[in-house]
Each structure stands twice: as structure tokens, then as C-alpha cells.
BAFI-3210 file (N, C-alpha, C; in Angstrom, 3 decimals, decimal comma, padded with zeros to 6 digits):
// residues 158
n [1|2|3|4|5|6|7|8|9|10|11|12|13|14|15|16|17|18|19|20|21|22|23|24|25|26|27|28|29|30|31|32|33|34|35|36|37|38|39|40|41|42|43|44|45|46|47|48|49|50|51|52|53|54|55|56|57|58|59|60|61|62|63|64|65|66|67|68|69|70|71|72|73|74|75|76|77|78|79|80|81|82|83|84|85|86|87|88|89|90|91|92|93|94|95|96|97|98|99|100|101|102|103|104|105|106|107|108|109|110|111|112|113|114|115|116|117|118|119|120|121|122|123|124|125|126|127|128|129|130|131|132|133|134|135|136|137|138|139|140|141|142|143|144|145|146|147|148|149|150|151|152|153|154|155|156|157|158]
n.u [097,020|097,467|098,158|098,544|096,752|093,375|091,130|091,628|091,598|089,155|087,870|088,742|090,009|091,385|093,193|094,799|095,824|097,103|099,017|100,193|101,926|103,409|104,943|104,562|103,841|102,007|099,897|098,630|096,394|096,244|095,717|096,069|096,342|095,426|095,746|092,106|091,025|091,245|093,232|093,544|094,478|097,440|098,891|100,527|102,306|104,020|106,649|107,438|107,224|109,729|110,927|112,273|111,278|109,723|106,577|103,326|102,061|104,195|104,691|102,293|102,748|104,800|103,926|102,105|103,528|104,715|102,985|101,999|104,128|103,593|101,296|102,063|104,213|102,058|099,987|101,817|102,378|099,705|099,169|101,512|100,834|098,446|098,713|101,015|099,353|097,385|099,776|100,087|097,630|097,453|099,586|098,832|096,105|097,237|098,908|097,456|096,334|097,476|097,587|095,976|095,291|097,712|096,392|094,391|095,934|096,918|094,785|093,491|094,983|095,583|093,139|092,364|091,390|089,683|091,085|088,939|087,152|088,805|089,074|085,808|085,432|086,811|085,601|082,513|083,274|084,454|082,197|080,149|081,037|081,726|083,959|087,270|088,403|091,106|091,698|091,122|092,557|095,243|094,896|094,588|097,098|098,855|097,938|095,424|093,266|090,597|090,161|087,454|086,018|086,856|085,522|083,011|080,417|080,186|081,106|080,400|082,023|084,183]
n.v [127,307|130,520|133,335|135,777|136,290|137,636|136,561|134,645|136,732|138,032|135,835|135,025|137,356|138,304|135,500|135,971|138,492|137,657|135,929|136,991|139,243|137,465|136,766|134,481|133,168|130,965|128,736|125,257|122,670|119,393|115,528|113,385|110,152|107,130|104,330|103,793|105,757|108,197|110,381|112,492|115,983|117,974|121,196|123,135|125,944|128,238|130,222|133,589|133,514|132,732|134,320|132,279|129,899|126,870|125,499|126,029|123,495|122,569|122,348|121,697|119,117|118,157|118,779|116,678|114,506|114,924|114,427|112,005|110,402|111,336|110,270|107,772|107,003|107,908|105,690|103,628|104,220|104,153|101,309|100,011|101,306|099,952|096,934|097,030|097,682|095,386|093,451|093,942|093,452|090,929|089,405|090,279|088,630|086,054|086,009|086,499|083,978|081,917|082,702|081,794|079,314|078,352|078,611|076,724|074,793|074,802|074,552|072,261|070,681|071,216|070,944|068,011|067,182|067,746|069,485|070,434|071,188|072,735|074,784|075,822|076,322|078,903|079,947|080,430|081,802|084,180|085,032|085,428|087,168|089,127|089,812|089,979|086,933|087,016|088,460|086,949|084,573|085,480|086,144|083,727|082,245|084,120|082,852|084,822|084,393|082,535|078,614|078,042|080,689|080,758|078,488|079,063|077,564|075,810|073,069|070,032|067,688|067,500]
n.w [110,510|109,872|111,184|110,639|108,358|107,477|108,524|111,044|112,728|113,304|114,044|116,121|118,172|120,394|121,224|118,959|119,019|121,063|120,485|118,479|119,300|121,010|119,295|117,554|114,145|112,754|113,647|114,610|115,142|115,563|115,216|117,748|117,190|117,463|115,790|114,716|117,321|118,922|120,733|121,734|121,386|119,488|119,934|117,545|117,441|115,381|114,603|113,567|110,144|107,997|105,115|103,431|105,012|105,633|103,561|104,314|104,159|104,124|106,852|108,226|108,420|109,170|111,837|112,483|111,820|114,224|116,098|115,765|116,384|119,180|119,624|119,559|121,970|123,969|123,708|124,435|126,745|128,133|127,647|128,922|131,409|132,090|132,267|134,226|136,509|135,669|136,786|139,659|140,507|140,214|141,459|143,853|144,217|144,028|146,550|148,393|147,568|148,728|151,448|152,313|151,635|153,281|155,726|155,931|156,108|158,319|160,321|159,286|159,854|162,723|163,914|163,011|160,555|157,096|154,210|152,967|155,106|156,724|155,002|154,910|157,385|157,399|155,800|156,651|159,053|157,780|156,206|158,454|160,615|158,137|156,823|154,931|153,443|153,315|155,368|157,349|157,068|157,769|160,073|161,100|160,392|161,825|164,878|166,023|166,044|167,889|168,676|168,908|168,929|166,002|164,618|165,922|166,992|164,899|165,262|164,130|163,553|164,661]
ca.u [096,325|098,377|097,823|098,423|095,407|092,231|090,067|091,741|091,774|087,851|087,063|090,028|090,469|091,931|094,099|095,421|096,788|098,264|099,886|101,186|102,623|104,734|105,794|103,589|102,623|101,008|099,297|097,877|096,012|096,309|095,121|096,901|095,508|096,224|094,695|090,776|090,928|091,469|094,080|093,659|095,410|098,523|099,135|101,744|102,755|105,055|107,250|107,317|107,597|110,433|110,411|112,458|110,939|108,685|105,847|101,985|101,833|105,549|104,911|101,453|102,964|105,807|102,928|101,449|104,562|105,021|101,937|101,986|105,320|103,534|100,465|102,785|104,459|101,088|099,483|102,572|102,494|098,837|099,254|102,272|100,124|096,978|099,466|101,444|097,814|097,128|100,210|099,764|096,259|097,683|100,126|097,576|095,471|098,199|099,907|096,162|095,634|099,106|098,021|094,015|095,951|098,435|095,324|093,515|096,915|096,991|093,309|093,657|096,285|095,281|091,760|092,760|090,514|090,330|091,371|087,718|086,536|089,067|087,798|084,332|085,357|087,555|084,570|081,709|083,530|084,613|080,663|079,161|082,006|081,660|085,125|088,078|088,890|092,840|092,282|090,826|093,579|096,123|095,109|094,558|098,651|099,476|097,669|095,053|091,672|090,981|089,445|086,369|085,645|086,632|084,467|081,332|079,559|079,883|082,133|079,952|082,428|085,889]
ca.v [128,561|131,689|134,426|137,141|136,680|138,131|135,258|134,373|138,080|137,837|134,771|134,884|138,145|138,049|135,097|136,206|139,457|137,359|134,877|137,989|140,013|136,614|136,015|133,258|133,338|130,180|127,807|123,906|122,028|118,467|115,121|112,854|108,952|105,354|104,202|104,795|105,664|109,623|110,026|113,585|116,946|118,795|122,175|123,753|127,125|128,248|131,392|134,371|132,757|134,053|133,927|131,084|129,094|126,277|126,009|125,662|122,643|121,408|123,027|121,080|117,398|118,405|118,387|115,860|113,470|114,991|114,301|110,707|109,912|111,442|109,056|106,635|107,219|107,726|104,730|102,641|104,507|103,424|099,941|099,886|101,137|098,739|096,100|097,097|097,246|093,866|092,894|093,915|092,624|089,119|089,136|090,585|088,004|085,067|086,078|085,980|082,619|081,087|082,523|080,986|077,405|078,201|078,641|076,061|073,879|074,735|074,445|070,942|069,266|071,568|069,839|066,679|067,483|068,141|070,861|071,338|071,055|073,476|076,222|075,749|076,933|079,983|080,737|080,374|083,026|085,600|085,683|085,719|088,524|090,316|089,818|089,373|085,698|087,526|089,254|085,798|083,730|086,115|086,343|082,162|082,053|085,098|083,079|085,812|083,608|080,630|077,944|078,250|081,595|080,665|077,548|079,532|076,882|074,524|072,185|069,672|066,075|068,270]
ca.w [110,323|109,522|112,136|110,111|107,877|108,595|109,025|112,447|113,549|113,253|114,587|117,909|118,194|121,623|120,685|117,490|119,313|121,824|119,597|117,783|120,692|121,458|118,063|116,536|113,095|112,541|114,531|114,213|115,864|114,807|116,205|118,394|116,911|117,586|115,029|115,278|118,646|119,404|121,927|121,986|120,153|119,724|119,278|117,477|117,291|114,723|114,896|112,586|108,813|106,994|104,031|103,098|105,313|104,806|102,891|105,322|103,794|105,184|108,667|108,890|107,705|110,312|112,753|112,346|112,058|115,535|116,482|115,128|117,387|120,631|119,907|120,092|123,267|124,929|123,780|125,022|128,349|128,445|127,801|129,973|133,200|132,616|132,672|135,745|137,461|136,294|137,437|140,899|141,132|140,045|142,619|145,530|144,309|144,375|147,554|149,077|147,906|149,503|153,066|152,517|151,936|154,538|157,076|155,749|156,499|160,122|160,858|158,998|160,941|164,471|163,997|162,226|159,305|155,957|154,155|152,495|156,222|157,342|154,130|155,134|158,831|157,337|154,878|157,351|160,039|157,380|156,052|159,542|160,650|157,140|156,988|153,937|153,437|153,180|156,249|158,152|156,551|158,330|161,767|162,058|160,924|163,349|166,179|166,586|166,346|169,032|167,702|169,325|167,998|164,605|164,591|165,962|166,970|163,522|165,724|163,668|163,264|164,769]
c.u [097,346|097,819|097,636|097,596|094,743|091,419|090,500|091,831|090,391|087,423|087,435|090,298|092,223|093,630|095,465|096,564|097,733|099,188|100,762|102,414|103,986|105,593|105,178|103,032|101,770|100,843|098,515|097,703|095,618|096,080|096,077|096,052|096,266|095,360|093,997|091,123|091,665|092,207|093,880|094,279|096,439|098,532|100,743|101,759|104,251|105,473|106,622|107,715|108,334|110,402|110,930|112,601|109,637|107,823|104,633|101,967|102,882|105,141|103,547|101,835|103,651|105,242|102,429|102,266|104,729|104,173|101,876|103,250|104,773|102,352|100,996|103,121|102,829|100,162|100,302|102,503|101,171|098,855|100,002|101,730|099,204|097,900|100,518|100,315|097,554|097,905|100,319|098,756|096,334|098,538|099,353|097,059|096,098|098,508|098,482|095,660|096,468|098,569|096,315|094,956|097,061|097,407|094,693|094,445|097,012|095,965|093,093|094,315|096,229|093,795|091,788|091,273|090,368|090,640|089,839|087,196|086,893|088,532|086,505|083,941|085,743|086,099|083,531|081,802|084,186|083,292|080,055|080,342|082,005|083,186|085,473|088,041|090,251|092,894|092,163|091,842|094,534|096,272|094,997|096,254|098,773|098,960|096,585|093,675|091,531|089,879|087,730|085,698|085,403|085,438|083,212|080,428|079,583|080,899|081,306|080,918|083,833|085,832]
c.v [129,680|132,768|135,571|137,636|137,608|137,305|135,436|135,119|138,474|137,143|134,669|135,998|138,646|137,240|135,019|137,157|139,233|136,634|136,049|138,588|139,048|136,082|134,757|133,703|132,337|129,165|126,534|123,039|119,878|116,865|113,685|111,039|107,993|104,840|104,703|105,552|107,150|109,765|111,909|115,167|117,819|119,871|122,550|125,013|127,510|129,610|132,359|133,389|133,660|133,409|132,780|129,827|127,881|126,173|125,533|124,444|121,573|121,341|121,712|119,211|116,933|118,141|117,251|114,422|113,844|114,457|112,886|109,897|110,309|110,072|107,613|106,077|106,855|106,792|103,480|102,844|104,055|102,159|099,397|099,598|100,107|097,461|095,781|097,183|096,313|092,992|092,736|093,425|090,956|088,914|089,398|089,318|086,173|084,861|085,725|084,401|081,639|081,535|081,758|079,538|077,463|077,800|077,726|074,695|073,498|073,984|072,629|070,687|070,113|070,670|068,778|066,104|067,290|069,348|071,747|071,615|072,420|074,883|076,233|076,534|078,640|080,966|081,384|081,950|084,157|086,527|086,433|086,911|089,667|090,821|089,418|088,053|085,885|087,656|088,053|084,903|084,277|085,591|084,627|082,200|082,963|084,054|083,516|085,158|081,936|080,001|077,566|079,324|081,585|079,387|078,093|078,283|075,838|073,684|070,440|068,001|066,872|067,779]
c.w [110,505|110,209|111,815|108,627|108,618|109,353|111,008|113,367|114,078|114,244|116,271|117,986|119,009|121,239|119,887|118,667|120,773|121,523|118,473|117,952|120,809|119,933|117,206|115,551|112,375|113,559|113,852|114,941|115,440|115,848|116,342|118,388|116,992|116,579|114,294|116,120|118,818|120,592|122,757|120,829|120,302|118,939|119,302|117,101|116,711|114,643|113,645|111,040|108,230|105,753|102,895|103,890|104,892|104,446|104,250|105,604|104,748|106,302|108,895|108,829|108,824|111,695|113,055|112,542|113,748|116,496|116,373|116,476|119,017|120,727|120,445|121,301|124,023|124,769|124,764|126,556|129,210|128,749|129,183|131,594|133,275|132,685|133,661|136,608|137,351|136,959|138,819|141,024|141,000|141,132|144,137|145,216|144,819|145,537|148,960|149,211|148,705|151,009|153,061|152,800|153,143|155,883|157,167|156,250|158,019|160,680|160,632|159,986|162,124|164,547|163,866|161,554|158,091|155,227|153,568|153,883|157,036|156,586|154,511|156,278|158,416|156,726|155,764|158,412|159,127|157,074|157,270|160,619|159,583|156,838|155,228|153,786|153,689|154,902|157,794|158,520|157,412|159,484|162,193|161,573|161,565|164,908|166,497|166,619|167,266|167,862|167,840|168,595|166,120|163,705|164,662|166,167|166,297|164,148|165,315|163,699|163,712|165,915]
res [x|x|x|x|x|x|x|x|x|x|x|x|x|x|x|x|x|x|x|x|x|x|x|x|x|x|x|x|x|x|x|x|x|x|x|x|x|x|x|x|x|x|x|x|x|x|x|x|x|x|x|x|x|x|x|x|x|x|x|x|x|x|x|x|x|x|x|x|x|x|x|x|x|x|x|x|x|x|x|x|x|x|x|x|x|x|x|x|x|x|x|x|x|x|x|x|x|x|x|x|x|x|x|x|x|x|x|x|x|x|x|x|x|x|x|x|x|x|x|x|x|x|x|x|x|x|x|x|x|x|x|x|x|x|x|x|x|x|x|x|x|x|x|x|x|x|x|x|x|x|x|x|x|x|x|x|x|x]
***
């Protein structure tokens, strides 16, 4: 849009005579796509037009290629993060399950059990605590639960 019509003096008044003041004589607003998928829009603001500069037509194509290369970027930067989030949640989730079987190792061979026998105990006192399974798993390798407590009672064939 060419600033120094009327149309846009009408419609933006405000605008116009501040996009004037700084030197802008055209403006475009153009849209930032992956695809389908709307990423958003870029504006450009283009100086005074002299007069062997390029034609509306160039300036908006110019846009738009620009526009085309940021979609880019910010789709990749998308992808990028949801896949460094899943990667941390695969490793939380991993590193969680290595200290469950660690606990479940102890509890086995401190009871002389099995290991479904010893999950059953870990499970039992995180429910009836309202507890993690991570944060259960921990404190039997630290030490920090007797086996009384963690049993609760279900001392059932132990």
C-alpha cells in the first residue's frame, strides 16, 4: 500500500502521518505460512520510492520471499523446541524408570523376594502416601524408608 495515496490517508489517518514524518512510503503486510498453517504476518515498510526504484509489484514479491524464508526459520524453531521437550520428558521418564528397578532390586534381595513382590510394596506405599513412584524409588536407595514403614502392614509371605 502506497502511503502517499489518498485511500490510506482516509482510512489510517494517524498512521499514514506517522509513517510519513519517518519516511515510509509504502507499506505491506504479508503472511508468514508453512504451508496451510498461518504462522503469522510480516510487515514491511518501504522508504520514500524514487523514482527508479522498483515497481509495487517488485517491492511486494520482495516481501513475501522475505516472508517465505522467516516462515521457515520459525517453523524449524518450532519443531526444534517440541522435540527438545520430548527429549527431556524421555529422559525424565527413563532415568525414573532405572531408580524404580534399582529400588525394586534392593527391596528384592533385602526381603528375599521377587521383584513383582518388591513393585507391589513400592506401589502400595506411594498410593497410600499419595506419593511419586520417582520420589519413593529415591528415598528406599538413599536409605530414607525402614522397611516396616514401607511395607505398611502388607508383610503378607516377607
Amino acid at each position: 500500500m502506497r502511503l502517499t495515496e489518498d485511500e490510506p490517508a482516509k482510512r489510517w489517518p494517524e498512521f499514514t502521518a506517522l509513517a510519513r514524518r519517518h519516511g515510509i512510503g509504502a507499506t505491506y503486510a504479508v503472511p508468514l505460512r508453512q504451508r496451510e498453517t498461518l504462522l503469522g504476518a510480516l510487515n514491511v515498510f518501504v522508504p520514500e520510492a524514487a523514482p527508479w526504484g522498483p515497481s509495487a509489484d517488485g517491492e511486494l514479491r520482495l516481501a513475501q520471499a522475505i516472508a517465505d524464508a522467516a516462515a521457515v526459520g520459525l517453523h524449524n524453531h518450532r519443531a526444534y523446541t517440541e522435540y527438545r521437550t520430548l527429549a527431556t520428558q524421555l529422559q525424565g521418564a527413563l532415568t525414573s524408570r532405572i531408580r524404580i528397578e534399582q529400588a525394586k532390586g534392593i527391596l528384592a534381595e533385602r526381603w528375599h523376594t521377587g521383584m513383582d513382590e518388591a513393585f507391589d510394596a513400592l506401589r502400595r506405599y506411594a498410593r497410600r502416601e499419595r506419593l511419586v513412584m520417582d520420589l519413593v524409588a529415591t528415598e528406599v536407595i538413599k536409605g530414607s524408608l525402614d522397611d516396616a514403614t514401607l511395607r505398611g502392614g502388607w508383610s503378607d509371605s516377607w
